[in-house]
N, CA, C and O atoms as a Tinker XYZ file with bonds, in Angstrom:
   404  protein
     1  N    125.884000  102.358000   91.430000    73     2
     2  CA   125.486000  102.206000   92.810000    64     1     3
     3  C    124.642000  103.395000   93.258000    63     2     4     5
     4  O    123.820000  103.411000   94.174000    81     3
     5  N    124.908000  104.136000   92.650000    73     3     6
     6  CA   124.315000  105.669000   93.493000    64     5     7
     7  C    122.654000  105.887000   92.358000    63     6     8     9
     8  O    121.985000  106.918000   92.423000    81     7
     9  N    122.389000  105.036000   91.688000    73     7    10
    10  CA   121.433000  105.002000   91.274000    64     9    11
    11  C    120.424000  104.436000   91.800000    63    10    12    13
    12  O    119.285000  104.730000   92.162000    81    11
    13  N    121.180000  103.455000   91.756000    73    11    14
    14  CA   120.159000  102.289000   92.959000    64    13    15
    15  C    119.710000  102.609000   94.214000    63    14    16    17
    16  O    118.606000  102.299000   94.663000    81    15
    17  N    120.899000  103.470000   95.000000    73    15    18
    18  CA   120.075000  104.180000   96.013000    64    17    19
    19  C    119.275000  105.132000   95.992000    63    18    20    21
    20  O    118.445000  105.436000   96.850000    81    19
    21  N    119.514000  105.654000   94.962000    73    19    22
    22  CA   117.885000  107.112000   94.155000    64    21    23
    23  C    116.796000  106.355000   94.168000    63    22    24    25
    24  O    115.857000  106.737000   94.867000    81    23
    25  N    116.669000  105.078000   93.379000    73    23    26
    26  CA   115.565000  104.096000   93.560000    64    25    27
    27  C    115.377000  103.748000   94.435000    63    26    28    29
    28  O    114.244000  103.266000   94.449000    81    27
    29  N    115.909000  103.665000   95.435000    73    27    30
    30  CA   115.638000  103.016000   96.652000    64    29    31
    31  C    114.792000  104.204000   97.243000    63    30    32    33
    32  O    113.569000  104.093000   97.315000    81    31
    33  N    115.316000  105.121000   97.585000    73    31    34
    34  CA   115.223000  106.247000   98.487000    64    33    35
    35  C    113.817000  106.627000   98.153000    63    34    36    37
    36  O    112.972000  106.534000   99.043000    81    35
    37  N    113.385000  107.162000   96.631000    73    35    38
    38  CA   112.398000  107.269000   95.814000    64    37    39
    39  C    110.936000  105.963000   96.460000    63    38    40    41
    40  O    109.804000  106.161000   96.901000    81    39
    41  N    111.612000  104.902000   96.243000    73    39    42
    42  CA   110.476000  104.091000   96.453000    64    41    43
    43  C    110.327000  103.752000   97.959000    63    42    44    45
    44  O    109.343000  103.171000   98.417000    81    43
    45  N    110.785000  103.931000   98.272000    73    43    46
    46  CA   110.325000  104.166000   99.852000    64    45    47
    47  C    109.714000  105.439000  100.452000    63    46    48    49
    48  O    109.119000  105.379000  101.528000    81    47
    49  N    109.881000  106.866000   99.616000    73    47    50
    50  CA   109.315000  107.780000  100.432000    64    49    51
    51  C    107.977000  107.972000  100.005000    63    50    52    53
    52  O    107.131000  108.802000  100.339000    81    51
    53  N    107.953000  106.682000   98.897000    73    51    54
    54  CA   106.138000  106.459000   98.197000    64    53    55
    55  C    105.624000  105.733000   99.368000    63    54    56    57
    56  O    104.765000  106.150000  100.145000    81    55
    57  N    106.362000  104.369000   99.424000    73    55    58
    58  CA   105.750000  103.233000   99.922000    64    57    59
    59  C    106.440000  103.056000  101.148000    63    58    60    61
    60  O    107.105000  102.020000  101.154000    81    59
    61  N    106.510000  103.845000  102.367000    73    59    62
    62  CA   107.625000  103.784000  103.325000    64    61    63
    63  C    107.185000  102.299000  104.157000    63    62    64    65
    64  O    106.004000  101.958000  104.093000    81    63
    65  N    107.932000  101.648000  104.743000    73    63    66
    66  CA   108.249000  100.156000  105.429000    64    65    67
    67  C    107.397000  100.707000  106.649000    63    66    68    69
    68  O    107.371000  101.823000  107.168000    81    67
    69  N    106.569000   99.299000  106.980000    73    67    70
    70  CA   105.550000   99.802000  108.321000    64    69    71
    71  C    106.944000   99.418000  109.148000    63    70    72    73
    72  O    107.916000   98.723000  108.854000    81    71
    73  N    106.498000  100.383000  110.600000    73    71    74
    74  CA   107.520000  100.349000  111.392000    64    73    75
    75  C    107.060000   99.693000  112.856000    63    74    76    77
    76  O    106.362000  100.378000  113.605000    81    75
    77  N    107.558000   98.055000  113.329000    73    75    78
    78  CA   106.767000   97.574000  114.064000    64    77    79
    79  C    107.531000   97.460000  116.074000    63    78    80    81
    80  O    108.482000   96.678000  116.064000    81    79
    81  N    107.410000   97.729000  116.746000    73    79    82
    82  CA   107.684000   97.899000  117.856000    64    81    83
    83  C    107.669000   96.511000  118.699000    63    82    84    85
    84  O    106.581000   95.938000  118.645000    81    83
    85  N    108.349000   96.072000  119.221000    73    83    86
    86  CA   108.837000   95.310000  120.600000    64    85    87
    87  C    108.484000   95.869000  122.272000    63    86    88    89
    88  O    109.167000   96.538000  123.047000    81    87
    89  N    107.193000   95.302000  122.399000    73    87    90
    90  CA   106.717000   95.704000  124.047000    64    89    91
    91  C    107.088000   94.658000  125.161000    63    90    92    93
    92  O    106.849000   93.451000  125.204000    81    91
    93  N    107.708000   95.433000  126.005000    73    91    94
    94  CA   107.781000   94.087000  126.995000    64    93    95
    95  C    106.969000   94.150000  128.437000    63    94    96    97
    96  O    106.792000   95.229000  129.001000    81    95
    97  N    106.549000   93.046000  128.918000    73    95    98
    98  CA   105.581000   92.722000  129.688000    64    97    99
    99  C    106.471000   91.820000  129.984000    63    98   100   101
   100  O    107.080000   91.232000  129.090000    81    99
   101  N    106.724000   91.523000  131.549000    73    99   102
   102  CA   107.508000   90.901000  132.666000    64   101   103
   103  C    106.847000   90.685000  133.809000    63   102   104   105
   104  O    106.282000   91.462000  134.578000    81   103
   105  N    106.992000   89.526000  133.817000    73   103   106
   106  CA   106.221000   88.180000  134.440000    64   105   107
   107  C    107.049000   88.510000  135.858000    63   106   108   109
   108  O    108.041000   87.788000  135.953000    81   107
   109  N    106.885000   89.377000  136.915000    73   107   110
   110  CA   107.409000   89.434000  138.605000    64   109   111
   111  C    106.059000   89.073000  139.646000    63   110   112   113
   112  O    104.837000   89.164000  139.523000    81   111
   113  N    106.899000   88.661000  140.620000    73   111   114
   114  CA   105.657000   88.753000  141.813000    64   113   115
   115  C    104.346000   88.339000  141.483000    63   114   116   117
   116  O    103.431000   88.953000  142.031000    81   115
   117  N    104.007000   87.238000  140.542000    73   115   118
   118  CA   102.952000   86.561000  140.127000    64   117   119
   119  C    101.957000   87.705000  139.828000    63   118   120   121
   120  O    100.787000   87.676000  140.211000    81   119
   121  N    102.451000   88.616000  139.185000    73   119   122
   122  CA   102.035000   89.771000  138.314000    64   121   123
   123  C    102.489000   90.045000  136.966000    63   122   124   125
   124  O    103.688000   90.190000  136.726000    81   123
   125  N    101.688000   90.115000  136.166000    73   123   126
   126  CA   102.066000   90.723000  134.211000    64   125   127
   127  C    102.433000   92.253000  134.531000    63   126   128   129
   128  O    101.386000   92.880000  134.689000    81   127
   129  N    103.802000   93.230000  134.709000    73   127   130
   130  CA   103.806000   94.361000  134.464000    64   129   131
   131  C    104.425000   94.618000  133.237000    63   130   132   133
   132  O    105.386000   93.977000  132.812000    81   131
   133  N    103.924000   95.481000  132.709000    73   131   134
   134  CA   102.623000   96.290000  133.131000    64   133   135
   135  C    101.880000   95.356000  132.676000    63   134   136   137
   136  O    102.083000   94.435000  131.886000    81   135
   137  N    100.503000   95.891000  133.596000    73   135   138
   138  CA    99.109000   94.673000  133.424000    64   137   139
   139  C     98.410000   95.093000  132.175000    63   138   140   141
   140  O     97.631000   94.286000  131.669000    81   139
   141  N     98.658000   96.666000  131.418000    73   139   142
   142  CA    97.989000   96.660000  130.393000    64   141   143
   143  C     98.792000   97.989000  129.602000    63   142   144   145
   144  O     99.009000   99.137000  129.988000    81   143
   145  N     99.121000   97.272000  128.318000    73   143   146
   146  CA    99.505000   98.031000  127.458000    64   145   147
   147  C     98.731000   98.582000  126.146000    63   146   148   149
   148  O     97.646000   98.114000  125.800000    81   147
   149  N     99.240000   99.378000  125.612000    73   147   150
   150  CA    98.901000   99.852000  124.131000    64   149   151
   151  C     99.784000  100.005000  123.297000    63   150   152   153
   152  O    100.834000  100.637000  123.413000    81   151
   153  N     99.157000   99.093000  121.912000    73   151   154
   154  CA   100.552000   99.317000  120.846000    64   153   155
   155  C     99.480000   99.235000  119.360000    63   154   156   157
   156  O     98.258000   99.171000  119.233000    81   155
   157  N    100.534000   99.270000  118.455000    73   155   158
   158  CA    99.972000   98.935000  117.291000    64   157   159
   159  C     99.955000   97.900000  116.605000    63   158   160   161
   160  O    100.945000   97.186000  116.761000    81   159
   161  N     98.971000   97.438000  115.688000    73   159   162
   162  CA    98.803000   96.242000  115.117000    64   161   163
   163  C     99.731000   95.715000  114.337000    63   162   164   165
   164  O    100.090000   96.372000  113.360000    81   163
   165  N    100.261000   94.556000  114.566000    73   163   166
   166  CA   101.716000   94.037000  113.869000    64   165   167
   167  C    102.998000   94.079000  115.273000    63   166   168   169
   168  O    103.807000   93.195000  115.556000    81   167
   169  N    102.819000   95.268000  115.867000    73   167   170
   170  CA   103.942000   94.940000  116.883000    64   169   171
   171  C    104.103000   93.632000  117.708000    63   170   172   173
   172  O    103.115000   92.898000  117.750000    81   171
   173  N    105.174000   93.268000  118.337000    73   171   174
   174  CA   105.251000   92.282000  119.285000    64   173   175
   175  C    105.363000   92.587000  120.623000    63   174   176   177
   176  O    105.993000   93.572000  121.009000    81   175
   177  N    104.755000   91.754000  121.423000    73   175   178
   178  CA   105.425000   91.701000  123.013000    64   177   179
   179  C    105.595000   90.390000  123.553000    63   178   180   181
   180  O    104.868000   89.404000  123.680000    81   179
   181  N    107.032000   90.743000  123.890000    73   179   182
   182  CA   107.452000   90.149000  124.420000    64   181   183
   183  C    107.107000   89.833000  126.067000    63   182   184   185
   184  O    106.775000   90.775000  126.786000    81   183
   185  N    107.198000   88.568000  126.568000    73   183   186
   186  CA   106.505000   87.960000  127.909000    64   185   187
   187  C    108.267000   87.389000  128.610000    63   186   188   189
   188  O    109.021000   86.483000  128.253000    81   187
   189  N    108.345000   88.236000  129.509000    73   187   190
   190  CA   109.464000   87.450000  130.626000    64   189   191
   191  C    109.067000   87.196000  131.344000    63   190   192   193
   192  O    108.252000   87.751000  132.081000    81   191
   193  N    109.787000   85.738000  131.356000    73   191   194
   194  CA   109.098000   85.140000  133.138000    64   193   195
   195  C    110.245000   85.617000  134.515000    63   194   196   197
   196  O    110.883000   84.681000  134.997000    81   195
   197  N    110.411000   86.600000  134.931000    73   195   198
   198  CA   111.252000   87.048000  136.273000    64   197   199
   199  C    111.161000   85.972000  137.267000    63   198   200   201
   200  O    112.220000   85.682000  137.822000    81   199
   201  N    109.608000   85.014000  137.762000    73   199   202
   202  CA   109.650000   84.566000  138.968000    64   201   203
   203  C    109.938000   83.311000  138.801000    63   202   204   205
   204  O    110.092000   82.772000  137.705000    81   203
   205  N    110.026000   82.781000  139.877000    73   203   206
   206  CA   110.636000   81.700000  139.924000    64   205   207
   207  C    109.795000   80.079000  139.666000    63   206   208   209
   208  O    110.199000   78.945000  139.924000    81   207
   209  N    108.211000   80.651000  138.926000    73   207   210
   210  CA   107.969000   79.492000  138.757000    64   209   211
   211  C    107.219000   79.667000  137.266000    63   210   212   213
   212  O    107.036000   80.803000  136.830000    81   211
   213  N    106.856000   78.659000  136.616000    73   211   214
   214  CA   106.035000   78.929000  135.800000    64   213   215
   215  C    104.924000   79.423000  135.484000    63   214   216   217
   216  O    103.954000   79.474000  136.240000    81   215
   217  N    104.967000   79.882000  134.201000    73   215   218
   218  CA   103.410000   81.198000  133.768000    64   217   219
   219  C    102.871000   80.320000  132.141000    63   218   220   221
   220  O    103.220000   79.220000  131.712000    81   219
   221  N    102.451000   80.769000  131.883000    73   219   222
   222  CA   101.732000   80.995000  130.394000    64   221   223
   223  C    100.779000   82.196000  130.185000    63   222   224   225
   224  O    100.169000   82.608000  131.172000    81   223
   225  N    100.602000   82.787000  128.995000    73   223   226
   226  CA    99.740000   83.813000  128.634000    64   225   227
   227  C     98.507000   82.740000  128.024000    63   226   228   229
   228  O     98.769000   81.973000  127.097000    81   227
   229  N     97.059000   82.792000  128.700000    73   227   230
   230  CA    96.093000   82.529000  127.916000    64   229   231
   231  C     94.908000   83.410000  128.091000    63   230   232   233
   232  O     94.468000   84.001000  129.078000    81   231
   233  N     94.436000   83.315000  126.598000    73   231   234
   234  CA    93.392000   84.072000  125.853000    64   233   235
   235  C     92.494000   83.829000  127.228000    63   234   236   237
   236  O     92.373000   82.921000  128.050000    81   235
   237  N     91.928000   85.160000  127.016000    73   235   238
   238  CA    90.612000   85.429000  128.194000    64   237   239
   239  C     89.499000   83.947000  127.806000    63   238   240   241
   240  O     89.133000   82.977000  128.470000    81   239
   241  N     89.212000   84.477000  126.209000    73   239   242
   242  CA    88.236000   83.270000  125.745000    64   241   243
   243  C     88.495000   81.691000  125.840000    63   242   244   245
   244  O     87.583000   80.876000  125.701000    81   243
   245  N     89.828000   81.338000  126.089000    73   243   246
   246  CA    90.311000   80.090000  126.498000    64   245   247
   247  C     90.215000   79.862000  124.683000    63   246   248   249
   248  O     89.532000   78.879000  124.395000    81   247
   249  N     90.644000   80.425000  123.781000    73   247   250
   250  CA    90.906000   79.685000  122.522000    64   249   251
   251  C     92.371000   79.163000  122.386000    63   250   252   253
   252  O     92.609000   78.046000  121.927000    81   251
   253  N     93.256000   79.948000  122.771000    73   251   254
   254  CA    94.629000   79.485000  122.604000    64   253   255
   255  C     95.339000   80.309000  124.025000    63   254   256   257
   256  O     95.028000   81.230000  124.780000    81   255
   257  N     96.557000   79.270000  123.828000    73   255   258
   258  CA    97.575000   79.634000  125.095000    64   257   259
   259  C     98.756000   79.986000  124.907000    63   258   260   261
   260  O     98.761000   79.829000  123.686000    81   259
   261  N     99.771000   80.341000  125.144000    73   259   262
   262  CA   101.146000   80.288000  124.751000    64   261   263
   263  C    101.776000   78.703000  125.217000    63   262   264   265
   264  O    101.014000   77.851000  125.676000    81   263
   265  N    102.782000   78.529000  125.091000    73   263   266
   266  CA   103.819000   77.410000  125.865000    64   265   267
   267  C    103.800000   77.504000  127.153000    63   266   268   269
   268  O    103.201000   78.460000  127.646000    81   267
   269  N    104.371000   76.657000  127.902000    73   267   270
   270  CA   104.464000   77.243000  129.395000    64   269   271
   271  C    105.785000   77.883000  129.481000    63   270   272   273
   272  O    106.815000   77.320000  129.110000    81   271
   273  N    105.732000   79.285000  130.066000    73   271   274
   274  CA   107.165000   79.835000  130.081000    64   273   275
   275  C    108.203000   79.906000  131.455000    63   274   276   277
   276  O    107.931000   80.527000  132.483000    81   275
   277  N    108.917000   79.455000  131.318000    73   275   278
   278  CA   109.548000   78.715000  132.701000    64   277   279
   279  C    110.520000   79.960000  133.174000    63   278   280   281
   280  O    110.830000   80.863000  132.397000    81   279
   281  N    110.927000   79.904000  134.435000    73   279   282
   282  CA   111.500000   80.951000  135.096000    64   281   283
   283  C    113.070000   81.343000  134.280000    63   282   284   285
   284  O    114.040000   80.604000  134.110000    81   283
   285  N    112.854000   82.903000  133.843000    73   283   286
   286  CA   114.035000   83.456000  132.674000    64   285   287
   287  C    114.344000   82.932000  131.701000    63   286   288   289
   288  O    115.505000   82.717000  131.355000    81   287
   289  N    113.264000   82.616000  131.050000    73   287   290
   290  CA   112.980000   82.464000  129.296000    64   289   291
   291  C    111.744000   83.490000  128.991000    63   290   292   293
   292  O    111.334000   84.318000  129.804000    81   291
   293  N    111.298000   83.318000  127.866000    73   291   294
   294  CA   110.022000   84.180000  127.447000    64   293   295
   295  C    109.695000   83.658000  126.307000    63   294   296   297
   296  O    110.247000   82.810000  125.606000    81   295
   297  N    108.315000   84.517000  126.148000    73   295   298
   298  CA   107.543000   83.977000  124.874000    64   297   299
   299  C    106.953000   85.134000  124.178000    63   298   300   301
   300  O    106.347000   86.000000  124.809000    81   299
   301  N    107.143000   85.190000  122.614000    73   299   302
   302  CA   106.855000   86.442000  121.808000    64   301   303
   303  C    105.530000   86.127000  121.537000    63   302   304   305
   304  O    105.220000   84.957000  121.314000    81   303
   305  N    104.543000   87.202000  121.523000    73   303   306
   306  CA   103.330000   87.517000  120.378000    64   305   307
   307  C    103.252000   88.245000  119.584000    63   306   308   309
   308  O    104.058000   89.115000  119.913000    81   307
   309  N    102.520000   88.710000  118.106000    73   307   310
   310  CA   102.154000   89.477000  117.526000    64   309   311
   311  C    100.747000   89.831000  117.485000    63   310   312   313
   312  O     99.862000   89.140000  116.981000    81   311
   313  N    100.613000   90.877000  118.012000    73   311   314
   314  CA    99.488000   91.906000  118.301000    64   313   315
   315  C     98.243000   91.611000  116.812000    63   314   316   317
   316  O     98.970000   91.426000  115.836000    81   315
   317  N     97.376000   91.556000  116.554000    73   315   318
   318  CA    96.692000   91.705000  115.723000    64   317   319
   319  C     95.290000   92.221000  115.939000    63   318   320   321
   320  O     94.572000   92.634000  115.029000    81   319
   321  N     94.983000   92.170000  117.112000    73   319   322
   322  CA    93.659000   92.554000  117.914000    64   321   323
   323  C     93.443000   92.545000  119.358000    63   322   324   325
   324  O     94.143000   91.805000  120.050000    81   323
   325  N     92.457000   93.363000  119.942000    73   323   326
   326  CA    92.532000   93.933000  121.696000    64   325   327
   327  C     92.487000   92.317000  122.167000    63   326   328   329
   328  O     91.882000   91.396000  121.619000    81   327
   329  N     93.229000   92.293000  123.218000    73   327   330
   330  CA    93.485000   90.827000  123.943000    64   329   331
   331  C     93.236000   91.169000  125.700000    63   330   332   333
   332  O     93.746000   92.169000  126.205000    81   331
   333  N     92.717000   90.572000  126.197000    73   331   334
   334  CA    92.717000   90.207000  127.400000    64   333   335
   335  C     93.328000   88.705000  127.858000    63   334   336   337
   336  O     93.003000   87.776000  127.118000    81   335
   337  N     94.125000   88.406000  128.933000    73   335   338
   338  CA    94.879000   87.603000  128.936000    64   337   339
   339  C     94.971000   87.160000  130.401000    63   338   340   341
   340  O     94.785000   87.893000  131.372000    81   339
   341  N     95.332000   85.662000  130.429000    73   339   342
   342  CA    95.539000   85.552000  132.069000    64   341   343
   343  C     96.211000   84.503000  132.531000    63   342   344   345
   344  O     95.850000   83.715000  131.656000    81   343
   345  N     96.794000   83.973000  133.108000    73   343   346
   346  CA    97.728000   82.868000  133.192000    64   345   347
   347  C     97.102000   81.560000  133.766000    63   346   348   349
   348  O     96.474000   81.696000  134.816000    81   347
   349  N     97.158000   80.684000  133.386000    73   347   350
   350  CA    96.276000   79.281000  133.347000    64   349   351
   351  C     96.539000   78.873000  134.217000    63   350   352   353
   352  O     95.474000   78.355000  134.553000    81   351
   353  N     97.735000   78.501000  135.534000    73   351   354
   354  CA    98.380000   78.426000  136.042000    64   353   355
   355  C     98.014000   79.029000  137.384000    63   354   356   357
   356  O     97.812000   78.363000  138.399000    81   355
   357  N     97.938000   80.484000  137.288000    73   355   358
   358  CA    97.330000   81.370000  138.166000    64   357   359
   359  C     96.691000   82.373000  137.662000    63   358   360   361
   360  O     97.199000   83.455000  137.366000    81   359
   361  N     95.088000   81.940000  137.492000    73   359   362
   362  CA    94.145000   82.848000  137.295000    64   361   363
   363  C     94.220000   84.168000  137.308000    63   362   364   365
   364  O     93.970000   84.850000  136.315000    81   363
   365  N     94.553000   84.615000  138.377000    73   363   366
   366  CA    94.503000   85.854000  138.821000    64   365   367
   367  C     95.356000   87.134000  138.225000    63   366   368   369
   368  O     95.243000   88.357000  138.146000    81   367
   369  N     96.297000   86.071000  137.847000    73   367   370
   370  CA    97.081000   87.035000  137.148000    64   369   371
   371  C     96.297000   87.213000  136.036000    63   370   372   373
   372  O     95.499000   86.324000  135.742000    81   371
   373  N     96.411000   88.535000  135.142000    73   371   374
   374  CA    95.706000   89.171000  134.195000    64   373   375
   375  C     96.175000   90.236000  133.922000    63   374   376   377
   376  O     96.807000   90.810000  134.808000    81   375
   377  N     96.038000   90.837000  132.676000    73   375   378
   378  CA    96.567000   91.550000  131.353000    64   377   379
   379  C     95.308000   91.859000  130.535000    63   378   380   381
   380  O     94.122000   91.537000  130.612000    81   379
   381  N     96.138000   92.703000  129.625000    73   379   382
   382  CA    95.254000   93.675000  128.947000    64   381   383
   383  C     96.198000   94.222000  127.540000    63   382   384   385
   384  O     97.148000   94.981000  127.730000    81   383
   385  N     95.886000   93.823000  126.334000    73   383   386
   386  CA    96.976000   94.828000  125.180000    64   385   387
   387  C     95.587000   94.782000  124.576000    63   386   388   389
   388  O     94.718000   93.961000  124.284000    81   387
   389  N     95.914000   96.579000  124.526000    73   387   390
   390  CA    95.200000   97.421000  123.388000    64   389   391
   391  C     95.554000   98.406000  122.115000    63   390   392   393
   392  O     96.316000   99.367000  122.011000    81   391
   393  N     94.732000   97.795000  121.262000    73   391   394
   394  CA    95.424000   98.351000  120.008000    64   393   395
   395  C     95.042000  100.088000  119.767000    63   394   396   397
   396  O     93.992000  100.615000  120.136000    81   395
   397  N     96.152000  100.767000  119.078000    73   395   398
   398  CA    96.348000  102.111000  119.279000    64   397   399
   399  C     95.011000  102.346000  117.895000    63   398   400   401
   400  O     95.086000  101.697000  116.852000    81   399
   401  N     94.242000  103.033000  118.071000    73   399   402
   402  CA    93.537000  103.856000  116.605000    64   401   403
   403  C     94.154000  104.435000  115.826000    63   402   404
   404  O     93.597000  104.962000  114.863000    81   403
Protein backbone atom coordinates (compact mmCIF):
# COMPACT_ATOMS: atom_id res chain seq x y z
CA UNK A 1 0.00 0.00 0.00
CA UNK A 2 2.58 2.53 0.88
CA UNK A 3 4.05 2.02 -2.47
CA UNK A 4 1.27 2.83 -4.33
CA UNK A 5 0.99 5.97 -2.61
CA UNK A 6 4.88 6.87 -3.56
CA UNK A 7 3.44 6.35 -7.10
CA UNK A 8 0.79 8.22 -6.65
CA UNK A 9 2.34 11.15 -4.92
CA UNK A 10 5.37 10.96 -7.55
CA UNK A 11 3.00 11.11 -10.48
CA UNK A 12 1.12 13.80 -9.57
CA UNK A 13 3.84 16.23 -8.52
CA UNK A 14 4.88 15.59 -12.43
CA UNK A 15 1.47 15.77 -13.79
CA UNK A 16 -0.54 17.64 -10.98
CA UNK A 17 -4.73 17.44 -11.58
CA UNK A 18 -6.03 20.85 -13.14
CA UNK A 19 -7.86 22.42 -10.35
CA UNK A 20 -11.39 23.69 -11.52
CA UNK A 21 -13.56 26.24 -9.50
CA UNK A 22 -17.45 26.68 -8.98
CA UNK A 23 -18.63 30.53 -9.54
CA UNK A 24 -21.85 31.57 -8.57
CA UNK A 25 -23.94 34.17 -10.26
CA UNK A 26 -27.55 34.72 -8.66
CA UNK A 27 -30.39 35.60 -10.51
CA UNK A 28 -32.12 38.68 -7.71
CA UNK A 29 -34.08 41.72 -8.55
CA UNK A 30 -34.15 40.90 -12.33
CA UNK A 31 -30.38 41.30 -12.09
CA UNK A 32 -27.27 38.56 -12.81
CA UNK A 33 -25.01 39.37 -9.56
CA UNK A 34 -22.45 39.74 -10.00
CA UNK A 35 -23.02 41.07 -13.60
CA UNK A 36 -19.45 40.15 -14.47
CA UNK A 37 -17.04 37.72 -13.41
CA UNK A 38 -13.55 36.24 -14.02
CA UNK A 39 -12.46 32.69 -13.86
CA UNK A 40 -10.55 30.12 -15.56
CA UNK A 41 -11.10 27.96 -18.45
CA UNK A 42 -12.80 24.63 -17.45
CA UNK A 43 -14.39 26.17 -14.30
CA UNK A 44 -18.16 26.25 -13.78
CA UNK A 45 -20.82 28.76 -12.83
CA UNK A 46 -23.34 28.17 -11.48
CA UNK A 47 -26.83 30.40 -12.29
CA UNK A 48 -29.53 30.76 -9.29
CA UNK A 49 -32.69 31.91 -9.96
CA UNK A 50 -33.55 33.99 -6.35
CA UNK A 51 -36.66 35.83 -8.07
CA UNK A 52 -39.68 34.88 -8.35
CA UNK A 53 -40.07 34.43 -11.95
CA UNK A 54 -38.32 32.93 -14.69
CA UNK A 55 -34.74 33.64 -16.37
CA UNK A 56 -32.53 31.84 -18.84
CA UNK A 57 -28.83 32.66 -19.66
CA UNK A 58 -28.53 33.42 -23.51
CA UNK A 59 -25.47 33.85 -25.61
CA UNK A 60 -25.10 37.59 -26.58
CA UNK A 61 -24.78 36.04 -30.30
CA UNK A 62 -28.19 34.26 -29.88
CA UNK A 63 -26.34 30.77 -30.74
CA UNK A 64 -27.45 28.88 -27.72
CA UNK A 65 -29.50 29.35 -24.49
CA UNK A 66 -29.66 27.55 -21.31
CA UNK A 67 -33.19 25.87 -20.15
CA UNK A 68 -35.53 28.16 -18.66
CA UNK A 69 -34.57 28.38 -14.99
CA UNK A 70 -37.54 28.72 -12.78
CA UNK A 71 -37.67 30.47 -9.40
CA UNK A 72 -34.93 28.38 -6.81
CA UNK A 73 -33.48 25.94 -9.14
CA UNK A 74 -30.36 26.73 -11.31
CA UNK A 75 -28.42 25.94 -14.22
CA UNK A 76 -24.56 24.96 -14.50
CA UNK A 77 -22.03 26.09 -17.33
CA UNK A 78 -18.57 25.32 -18.20
CA UNK A 79 -16.48 28.25 -19.02
CA UNK A 80 -14.46 27.62 -22.19
CA UNK A 81 -14.34 31.16 -23.66
CA UNK A 82 -15.19 35.17 -22.83
CA UNK A 83 -19.14 35.12 -22.87
CA UNK A 84 -21.44 37.88 -22.79
CA UNK A 85 -24.88 36.89 -21.79
CA UNK A 86 -28.45 38.10 -21.31
CA UNK A 87 -31.72 36.75 -20.45
CA UNK A 88 -34.25 36.13 -23.32
CA UNK A 89 -36.99 36.77 -21.20
CA UNK A 90 -35.68 40.12 -20.04
CA UNK A 91 -33.25 41.67 -22.23
CA UNK A 92 -31.89 43.88 -20.05
CA UNK A 93 -30.63 41.79 -17.84
CA UNK A 94 -26.92 41.12 -18.83
CA UNK A 95 -23.63 39.50 -17.80
CA UNK A 96 -20.26 39.20 -18.58
CA UNK A 97 -17.60 35.95 -17.70
CA UNK A 98 -14.11 36.54 -18.46
CA UNK A 99 -11.48 34.24 -18.82
CA UNK A 100 -8.36 34.76 -16.47
CA UNK A 101 -4.77 34.86 -18.75
Amino acid sequence: MGLLILAFQIFYSHFPLPFVKTHRVEIRNMKFVPAEILVSKGDSVIFINHDLVIHNVTDSNKTWASPTIAPKKSWTYIVNENLSYFCSFHPKMKGRIELKE
